[in-house]
ROTORDREN-298139 format. One record per residue (C-alpha): residue in one letter; residue number from 0; x, y, z. Coordinates in steps of 0.2 Angstrom, whole numbers, plus 5000, padded with zeros to 4 digits. Layout:
BEGIN
@tormar: A drenza: NUM X: X Y: Y Z: Z
...
END
This chain:
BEGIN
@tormar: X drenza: 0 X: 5117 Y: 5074 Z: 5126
@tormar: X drenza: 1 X: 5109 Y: 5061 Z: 5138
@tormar: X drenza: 2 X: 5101 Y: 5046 Z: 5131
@tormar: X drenza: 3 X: 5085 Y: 5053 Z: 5139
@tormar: X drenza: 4 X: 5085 Y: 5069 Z: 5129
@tormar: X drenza: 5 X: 5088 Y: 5057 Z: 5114
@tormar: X drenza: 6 X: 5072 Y: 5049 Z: 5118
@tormar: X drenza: 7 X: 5062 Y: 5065 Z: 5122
@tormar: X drenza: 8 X: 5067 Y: 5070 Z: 5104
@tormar: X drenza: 9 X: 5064 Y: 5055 Z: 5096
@tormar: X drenza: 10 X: 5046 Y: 5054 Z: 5103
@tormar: X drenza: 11 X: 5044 Y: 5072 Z: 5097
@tormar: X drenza: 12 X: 5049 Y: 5068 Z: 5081
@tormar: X drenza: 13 X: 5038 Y: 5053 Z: 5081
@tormar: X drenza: 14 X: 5021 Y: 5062 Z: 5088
@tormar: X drenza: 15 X: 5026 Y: 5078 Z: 5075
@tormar: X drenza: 16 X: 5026 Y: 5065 Z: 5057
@tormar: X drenza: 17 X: 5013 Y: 5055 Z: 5063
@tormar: X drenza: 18 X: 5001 Y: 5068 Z: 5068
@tormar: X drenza: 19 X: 4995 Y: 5056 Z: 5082
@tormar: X drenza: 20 X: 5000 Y: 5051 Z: 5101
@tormar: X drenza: 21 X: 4991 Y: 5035 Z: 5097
@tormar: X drenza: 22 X: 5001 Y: 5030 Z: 5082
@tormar: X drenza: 23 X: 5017 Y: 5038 Z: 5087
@tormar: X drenza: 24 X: 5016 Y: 5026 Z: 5104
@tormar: X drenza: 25 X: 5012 Y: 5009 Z: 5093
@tormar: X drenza: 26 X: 5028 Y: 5014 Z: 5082
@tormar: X drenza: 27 X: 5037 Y: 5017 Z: 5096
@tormar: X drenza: 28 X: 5031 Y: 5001 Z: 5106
@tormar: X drenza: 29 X: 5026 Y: 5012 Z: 5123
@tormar: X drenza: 30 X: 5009 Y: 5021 Z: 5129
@tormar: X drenza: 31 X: 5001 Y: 5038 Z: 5125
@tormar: X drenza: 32 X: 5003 Y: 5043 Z: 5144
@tormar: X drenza: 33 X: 5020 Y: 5039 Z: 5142
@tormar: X drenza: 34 X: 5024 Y: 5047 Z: 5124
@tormar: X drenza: 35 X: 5013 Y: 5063 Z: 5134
@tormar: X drenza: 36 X: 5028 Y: 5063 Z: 5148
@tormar: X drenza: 37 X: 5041 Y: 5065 Z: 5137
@tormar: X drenza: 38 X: 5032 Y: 5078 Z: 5128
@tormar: X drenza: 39 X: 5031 Y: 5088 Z: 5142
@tormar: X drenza: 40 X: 5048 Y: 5084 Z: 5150
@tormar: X drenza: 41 X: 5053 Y: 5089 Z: 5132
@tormar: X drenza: 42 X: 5045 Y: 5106 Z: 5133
@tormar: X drenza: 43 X: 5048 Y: 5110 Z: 5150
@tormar: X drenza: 44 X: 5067 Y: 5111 Z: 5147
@tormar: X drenza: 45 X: 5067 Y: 5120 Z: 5130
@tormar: X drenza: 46 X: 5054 Y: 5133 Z: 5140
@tormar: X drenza: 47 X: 5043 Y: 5133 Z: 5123
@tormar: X drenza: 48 X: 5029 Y: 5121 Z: 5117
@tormar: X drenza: 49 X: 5032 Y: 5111 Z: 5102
@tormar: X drenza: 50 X: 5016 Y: 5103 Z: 5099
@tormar: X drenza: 51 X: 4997 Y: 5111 Z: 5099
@tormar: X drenza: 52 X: 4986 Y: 5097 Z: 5102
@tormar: X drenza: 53 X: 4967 Y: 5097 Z: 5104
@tormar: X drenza: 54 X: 4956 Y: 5082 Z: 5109
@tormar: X drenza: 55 X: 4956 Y: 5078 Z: 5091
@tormar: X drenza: 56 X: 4973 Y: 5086 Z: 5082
@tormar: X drenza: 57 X: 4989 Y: 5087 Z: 5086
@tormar: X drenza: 58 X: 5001 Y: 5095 Z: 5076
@tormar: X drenza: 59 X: 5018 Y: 5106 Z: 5077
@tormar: X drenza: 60 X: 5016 Y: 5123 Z: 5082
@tormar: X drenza: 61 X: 5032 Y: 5136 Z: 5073
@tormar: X drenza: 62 X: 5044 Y: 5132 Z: 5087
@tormar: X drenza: 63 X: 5040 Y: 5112 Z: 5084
@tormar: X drenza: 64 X: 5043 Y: 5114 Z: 5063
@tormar: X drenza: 65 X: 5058 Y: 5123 Z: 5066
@tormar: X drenza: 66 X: 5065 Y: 5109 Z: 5076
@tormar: X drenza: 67 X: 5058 Y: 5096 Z: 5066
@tormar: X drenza: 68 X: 5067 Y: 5104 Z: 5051
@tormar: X drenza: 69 X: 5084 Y: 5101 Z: 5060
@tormar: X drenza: 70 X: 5081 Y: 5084 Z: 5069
@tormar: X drenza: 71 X: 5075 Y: 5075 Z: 5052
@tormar: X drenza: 72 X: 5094 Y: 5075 Z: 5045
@tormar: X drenza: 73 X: 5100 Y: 5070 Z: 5060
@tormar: X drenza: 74 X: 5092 Y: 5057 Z: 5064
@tormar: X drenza: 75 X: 5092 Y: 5052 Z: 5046
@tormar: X drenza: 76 X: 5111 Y: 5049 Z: 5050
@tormar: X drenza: 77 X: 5111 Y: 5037 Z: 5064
@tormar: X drenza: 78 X: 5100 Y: 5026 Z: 5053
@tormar: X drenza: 79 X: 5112 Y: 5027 Z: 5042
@tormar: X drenza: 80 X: 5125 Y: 5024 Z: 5054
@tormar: X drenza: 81 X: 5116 Y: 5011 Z: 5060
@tormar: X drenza: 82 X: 5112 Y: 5003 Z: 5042
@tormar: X drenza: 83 X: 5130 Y: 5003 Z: 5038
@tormar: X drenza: 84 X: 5135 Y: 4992 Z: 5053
@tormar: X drenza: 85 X: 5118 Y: 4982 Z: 5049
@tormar: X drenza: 86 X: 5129 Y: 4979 Z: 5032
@tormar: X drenza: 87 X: 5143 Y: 4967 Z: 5045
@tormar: X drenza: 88 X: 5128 Y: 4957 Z: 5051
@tormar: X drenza: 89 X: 5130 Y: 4938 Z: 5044
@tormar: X drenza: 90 X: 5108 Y: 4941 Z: 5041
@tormar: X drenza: 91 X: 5100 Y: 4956 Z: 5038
@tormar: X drenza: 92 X: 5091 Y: 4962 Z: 5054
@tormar: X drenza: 93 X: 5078 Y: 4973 Z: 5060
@tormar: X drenza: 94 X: 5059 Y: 4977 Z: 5052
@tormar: X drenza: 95 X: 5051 Y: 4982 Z: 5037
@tormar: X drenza: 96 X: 5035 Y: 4990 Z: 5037
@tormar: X drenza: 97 X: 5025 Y: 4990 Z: 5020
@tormar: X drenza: 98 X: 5008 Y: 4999 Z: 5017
@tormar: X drenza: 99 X: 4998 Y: 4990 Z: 5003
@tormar: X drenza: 100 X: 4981 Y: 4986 Z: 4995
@tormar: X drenza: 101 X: 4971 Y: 4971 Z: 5002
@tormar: X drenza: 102 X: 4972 Y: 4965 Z: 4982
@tormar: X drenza: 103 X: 4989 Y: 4967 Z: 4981
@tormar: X drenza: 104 X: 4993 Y: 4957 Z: 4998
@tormar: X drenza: 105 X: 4984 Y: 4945 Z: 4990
@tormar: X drenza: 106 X: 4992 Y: 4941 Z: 4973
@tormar: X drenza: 107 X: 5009 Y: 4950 Z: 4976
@tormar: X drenza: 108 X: 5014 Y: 4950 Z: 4994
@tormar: X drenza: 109 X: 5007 Y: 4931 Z: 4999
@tormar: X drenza: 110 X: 5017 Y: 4921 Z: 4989
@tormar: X drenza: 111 X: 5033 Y: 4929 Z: 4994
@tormar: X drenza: 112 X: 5030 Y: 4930 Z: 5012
@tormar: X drenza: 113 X: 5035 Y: 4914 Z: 5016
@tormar: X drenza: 114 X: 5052 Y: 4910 Z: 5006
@tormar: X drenza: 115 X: 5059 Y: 4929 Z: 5012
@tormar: X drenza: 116 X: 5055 Y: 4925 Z: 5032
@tormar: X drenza: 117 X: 5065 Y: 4907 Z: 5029
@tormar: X drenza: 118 X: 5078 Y: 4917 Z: 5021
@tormar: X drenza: 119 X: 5079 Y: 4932 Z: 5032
@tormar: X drenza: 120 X: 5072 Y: 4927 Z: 5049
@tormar: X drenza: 121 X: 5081 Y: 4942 Z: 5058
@tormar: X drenza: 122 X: 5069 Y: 4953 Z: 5049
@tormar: X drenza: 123 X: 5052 Y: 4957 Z: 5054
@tormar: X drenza: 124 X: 5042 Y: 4961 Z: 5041
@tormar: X drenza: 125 X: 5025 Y: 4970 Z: 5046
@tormar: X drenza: 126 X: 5013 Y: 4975 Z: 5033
@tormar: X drenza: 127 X: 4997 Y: 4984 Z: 5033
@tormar: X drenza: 128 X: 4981 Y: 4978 Z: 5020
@tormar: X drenza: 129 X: 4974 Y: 4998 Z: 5016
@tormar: X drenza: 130 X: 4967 Y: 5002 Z: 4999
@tormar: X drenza: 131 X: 4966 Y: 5021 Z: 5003
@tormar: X drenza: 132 X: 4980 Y: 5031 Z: 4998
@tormar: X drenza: 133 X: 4993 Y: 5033 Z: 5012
@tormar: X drenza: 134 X: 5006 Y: 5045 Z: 5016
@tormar: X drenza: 135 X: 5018 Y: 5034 Z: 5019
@tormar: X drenza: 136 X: 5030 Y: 5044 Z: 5026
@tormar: X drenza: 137 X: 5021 Y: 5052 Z: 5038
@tormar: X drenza: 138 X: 5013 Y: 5036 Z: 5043
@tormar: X drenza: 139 X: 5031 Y: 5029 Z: 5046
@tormar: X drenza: 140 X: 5031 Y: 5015 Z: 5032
@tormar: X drenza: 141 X: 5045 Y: 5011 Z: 5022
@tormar: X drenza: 142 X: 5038 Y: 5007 Z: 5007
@tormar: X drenza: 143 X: 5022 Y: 5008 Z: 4999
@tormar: X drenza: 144 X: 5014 Y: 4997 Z: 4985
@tormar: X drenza: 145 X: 5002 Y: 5003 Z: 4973
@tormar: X drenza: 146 X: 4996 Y: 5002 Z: 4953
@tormar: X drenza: 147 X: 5009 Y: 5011 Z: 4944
@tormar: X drenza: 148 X: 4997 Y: 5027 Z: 4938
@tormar: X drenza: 149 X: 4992 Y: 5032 Z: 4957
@tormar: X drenza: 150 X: 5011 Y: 5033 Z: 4960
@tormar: X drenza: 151 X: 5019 Y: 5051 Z: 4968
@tormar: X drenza: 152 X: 5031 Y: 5058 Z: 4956
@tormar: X drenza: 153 X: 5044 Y: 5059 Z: 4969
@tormar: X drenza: 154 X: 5047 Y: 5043 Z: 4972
@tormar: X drenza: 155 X: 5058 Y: 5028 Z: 4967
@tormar: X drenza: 156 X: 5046 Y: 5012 Z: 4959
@tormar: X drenza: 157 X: 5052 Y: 4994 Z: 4957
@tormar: X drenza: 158 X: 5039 Y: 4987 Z: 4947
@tormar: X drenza: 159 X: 5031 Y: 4970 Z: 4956
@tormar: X drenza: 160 X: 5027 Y: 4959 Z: 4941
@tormar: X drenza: 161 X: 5020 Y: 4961 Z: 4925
@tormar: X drenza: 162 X: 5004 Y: 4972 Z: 4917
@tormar: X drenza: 163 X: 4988 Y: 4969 Z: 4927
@tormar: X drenza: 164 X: 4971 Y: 4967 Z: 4917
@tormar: X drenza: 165 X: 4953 Y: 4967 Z: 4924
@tormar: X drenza: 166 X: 4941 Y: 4952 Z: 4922
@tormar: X drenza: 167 X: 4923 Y: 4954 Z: 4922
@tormar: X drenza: 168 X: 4917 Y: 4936 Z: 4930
@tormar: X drenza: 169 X: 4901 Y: 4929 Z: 4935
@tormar: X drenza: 170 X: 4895 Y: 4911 Z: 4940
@tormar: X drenza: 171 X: 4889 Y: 4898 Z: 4926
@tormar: X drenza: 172 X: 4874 Y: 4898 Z: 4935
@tormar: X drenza: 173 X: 4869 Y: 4916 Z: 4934
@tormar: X drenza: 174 X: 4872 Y: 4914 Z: 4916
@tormar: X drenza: 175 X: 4858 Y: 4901 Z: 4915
@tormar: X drenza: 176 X: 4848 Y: 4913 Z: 4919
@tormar: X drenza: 177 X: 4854 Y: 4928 Z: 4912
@tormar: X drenza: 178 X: 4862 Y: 4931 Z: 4894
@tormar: X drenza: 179 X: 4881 Y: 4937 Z: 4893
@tormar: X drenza: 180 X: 4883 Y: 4954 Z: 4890
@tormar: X drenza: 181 X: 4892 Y: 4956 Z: 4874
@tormar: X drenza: 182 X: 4896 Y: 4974 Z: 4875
@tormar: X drenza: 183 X: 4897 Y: 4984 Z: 4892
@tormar: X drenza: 184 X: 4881 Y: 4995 Z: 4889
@tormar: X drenza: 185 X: 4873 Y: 4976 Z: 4891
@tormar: X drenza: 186 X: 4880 Y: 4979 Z: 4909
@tormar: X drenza: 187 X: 4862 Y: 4988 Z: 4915
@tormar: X drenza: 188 X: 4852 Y: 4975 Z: 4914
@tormar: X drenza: 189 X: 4862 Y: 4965 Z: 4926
@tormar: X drenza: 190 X: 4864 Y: 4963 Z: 4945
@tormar: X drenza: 191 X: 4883 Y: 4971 Z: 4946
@tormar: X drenza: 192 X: 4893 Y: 4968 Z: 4961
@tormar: X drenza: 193 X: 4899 Y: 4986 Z: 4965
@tormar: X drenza: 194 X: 4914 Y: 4990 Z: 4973
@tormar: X drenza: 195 X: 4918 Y: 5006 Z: 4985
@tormar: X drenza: 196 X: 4935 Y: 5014 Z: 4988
@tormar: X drenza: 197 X: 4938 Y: 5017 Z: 5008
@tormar: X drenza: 198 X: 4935 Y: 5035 Z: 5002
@tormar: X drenza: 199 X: 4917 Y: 5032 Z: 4999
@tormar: X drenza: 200 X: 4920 Y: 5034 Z: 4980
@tormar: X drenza: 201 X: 4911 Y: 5020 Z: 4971
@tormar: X drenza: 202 X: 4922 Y: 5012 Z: 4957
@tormar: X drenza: 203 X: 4917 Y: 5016 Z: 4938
@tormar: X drenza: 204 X: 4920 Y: 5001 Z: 4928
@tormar: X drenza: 205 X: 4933 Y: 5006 Z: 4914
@tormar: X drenza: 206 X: 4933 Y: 4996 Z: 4896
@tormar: X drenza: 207 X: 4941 Y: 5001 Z: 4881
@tormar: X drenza: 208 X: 4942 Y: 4995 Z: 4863
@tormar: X drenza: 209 X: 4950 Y: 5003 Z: 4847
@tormar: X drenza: 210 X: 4953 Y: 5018 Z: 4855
@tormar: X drenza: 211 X: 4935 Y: 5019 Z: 4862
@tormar: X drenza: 212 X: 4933 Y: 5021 Z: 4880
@tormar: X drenza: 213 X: 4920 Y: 5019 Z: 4892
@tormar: X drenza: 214 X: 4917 Y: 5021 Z: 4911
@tormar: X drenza: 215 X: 4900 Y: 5014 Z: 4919
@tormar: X drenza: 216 X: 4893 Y: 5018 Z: 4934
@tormar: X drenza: 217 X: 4886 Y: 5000 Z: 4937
@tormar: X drenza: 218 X: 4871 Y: 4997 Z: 4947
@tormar: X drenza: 219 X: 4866 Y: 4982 Z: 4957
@tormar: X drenza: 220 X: 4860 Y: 4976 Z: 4974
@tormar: X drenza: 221 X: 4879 Y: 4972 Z: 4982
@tormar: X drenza: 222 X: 4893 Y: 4984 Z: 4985
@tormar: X drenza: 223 X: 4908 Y: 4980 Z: 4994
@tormar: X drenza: 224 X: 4927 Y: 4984 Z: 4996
@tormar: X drenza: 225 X: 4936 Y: 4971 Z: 4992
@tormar: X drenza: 226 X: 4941 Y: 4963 Z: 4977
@tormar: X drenza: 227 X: 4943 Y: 4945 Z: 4985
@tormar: X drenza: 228 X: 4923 Y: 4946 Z: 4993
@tormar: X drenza: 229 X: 4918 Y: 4954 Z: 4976
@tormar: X drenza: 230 X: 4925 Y: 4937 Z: 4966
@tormar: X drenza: 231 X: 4919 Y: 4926 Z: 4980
@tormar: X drenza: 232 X: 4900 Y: 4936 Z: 4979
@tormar: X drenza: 233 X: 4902 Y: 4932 Z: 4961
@tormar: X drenza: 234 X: 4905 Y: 4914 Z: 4963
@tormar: X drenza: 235 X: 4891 Y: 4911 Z: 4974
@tormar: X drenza: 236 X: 4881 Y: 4920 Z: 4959
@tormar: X drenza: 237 X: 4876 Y: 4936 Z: 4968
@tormar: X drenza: 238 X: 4880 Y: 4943 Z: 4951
@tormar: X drenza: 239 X: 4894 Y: 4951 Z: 4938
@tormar: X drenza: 240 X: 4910 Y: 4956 Z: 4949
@tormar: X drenza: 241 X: 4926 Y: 4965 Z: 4940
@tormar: X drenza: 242 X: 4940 Y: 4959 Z: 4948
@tormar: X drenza: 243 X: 4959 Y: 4957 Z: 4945
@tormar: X drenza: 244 X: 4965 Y: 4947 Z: 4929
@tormar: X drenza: 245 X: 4976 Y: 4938 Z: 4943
@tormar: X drenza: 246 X: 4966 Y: 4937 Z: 4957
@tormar: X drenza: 247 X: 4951 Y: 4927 Z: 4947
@tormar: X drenza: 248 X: 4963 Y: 4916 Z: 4938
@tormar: X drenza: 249 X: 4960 Y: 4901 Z: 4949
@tormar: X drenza: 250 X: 4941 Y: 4901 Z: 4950
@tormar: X drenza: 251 X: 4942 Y: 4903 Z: 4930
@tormar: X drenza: 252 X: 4953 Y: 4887 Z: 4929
@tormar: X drenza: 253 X: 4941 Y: 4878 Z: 4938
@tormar: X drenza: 254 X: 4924 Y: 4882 Z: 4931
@tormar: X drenza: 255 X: 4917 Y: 4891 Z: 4946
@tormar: X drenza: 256 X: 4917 Y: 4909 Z: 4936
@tormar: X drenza: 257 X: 4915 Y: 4912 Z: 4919
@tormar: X drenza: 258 X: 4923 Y: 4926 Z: 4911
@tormar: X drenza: 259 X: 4912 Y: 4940 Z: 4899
@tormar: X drenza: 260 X: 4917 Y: 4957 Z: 4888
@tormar: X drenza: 261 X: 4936 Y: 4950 Z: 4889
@tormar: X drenza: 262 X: 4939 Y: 4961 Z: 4872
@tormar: X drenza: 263 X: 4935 Y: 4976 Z: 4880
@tormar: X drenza: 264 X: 4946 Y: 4973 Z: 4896
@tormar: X drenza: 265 X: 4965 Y: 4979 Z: 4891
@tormar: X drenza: 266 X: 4980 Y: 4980 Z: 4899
@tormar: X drenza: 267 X: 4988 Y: 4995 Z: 4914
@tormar: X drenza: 268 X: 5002 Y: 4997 Z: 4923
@tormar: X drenza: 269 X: 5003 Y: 4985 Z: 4937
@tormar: X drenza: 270 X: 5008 Y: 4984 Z: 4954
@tormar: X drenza: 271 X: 5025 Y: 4993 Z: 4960
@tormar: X drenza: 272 X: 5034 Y: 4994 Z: 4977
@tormar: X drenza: 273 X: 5040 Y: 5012 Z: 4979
@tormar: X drenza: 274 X: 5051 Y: 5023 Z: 4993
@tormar: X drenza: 275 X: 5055 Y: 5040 Z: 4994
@tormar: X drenza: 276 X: 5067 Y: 5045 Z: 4984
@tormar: X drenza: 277 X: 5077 Y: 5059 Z: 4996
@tormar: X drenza: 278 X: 5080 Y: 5045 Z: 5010
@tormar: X drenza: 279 X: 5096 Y: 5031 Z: 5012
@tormar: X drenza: 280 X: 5086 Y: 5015 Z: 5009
@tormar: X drenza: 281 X: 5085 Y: 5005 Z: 5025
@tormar: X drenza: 282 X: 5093 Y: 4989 Z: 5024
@tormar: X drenza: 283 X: 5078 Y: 4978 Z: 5027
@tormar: X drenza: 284 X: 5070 Y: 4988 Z: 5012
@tormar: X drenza: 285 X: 5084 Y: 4983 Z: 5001
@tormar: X drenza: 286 X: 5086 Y: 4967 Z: 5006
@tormar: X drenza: 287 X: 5065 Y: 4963 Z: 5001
@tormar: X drenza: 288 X: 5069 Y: 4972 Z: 4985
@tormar: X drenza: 289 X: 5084 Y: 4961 Z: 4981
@tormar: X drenza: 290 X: 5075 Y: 4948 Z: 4986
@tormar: X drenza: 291 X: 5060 Y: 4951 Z: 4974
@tormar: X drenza: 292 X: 5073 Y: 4955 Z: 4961
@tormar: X drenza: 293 X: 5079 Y: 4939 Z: 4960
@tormar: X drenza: 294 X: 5060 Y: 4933 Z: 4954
@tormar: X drenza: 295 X: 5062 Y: 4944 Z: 4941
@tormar: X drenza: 296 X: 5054 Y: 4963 Z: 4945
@tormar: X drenza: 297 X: 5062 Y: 4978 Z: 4937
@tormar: X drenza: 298 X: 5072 Y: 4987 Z: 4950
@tormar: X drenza: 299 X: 5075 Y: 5008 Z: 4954
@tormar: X drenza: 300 X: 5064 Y: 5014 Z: 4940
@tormar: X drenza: 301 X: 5059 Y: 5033 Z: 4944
@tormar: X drenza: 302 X: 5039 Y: 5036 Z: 4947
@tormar: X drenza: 303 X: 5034 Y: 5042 Z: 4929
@tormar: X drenza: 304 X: 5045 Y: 5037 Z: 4920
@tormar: X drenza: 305 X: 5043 Y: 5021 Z: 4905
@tormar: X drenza: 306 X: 5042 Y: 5007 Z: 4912
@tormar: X drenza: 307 X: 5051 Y: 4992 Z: 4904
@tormar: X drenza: 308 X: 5042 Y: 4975 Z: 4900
@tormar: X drenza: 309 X: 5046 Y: 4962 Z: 4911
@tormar: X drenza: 310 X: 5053 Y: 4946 Z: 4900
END
């Protein structure tokens, strides 16, 4: 086979999982009109057309799933082939691609950015701040991160540090002119900051105590979609945000929020990394996960399954 009919494929391949000229040419560093090219030199010598496409779909037509079905393996082996030459390098090379939460770059990702790319310069590490719910193997990522109940069951979790826990915070000084809620029904005479999933779903506040549960519907003049603006709104005294245990931590230390209903705020399953389980891991992928290993994280425990605490 010629390297070019290589490439044809390949791009097919690319434009089929991806749904998307667009996002098939930015993973493949080259333009649409040329990803277009190779799609139709691709089709002109098998004499059938592989891909419908519309001015606003594209997707694989029989012939297209067919050969799909039967490229995904092999080209699954000459990453692996790849990989396992990858394993002679004296550094780990090539690039990672995560798909994660803005909070979770944030509090999880950030800090370890920097000591990985010193340890591990050949590895280029690309990550995307999304807080929808991403497909992440049809959007071509290697590895997703998200709180540990929004997991799919067919795939392989590392869990990324310890049990989260929301924190309901407000400024000192919109408590000077309002009275602290002591329980969460107290919650409707306040200005709440609401926050709205990139879904368009507006975010329920959860608390629970002795087995009681209660989701609110929390009203107030400030919605947004992002932890991190919600504390900073907060702060500023805009009114009562509900952020991440974690992420509020350093504004409680130093006074500029206060914190409210903390009984009534438990523990859930926090953040995990997590991979199809049916694929070879790529060796950047391992590498991070070693790497975060080493800080402690629980590694290669199956979606659904218990979790164990961290020490």
């Amino acid at each position: 086979m010629r390297p070019a009919d290589i490439s044809d494929l390949m791009t097919f391949a690319a434009v089929a999982e991806r749904r998307s000229f667009r996002r098939a040419a930015v993973d493949l560093g080259i333009t649409p009109s040329a990803i277009s090219h190779r799609i139709r030199t691709l089709e002109d010598r098998l004499g059938v057309r592989v891909l419908n496409r519309t001015t606003r779909s594209v997707a694989p037509t029989e012939a297209g799933h067919r050969l799909l079905e039967h490229l995904r393996p092999a080209f699954d082996g000459l990453e692996n082939a790849l990989d396992a030459v990858n394993n002679f390098r004296e550094q780990p090379a090539g690039t990672l691609r995560l798909n994660a939460p803005q909070v979770a770059v944030e509090v999880i990702l950030a800090p370890i950015m920097k000591p990985f790319l010193q340890t591990y310069p050949a590895i280029h590490l690309e990550i995307s701040a999304n807080d929808s719910l991403v497909d992440i193997v049809a959007e071509g990522y290697d590895a997703g991160i998200r709180f540990g109940e929004r997991l799919q069951r067919d795939m392989i979790a590392v869990k990324l540090g310890p049990q989260q826990r929301d924190a309901i915070v407000a400024s000192p000084d919109y408590f000077r002119r309002y009275p602290k809620p002591k329980v969460p029904a107290d919650l409707a005479a306040h200005a709440c900051i609401r926050y709205r999933f990139p879904s368009g779903t507006r975010y329920a506040w959860e608390f629970a105590k002795n087995a009681k549960k209660i989701e609110i519907d929390v009203n107030g003049p400030l919605t947004l979609d992002s932890q991190h603006n919600s504390l900073r709104a907060a702060s500023d005294g805009l009114g009562i945000a509900n952020v991440l245990e974690s992420l509020a931590q350093p504004l409680l230390a130093n006074g500029r929020v206060v914190r409210v209903l903390e009984d009534w705020c438990p523990t859930y399953p926090g953040l995990f990394l997590y991979y199809p389980s049916r694929r070879r891991i790529p060796v950047p992928l391992r590498t991070f996960i070693d790497f975060a290993t080493s800080r402690g994280v629980q590694y290669g425990t199956p979606a659904g399954a218990p979790q164990p605490e961290l020490s």
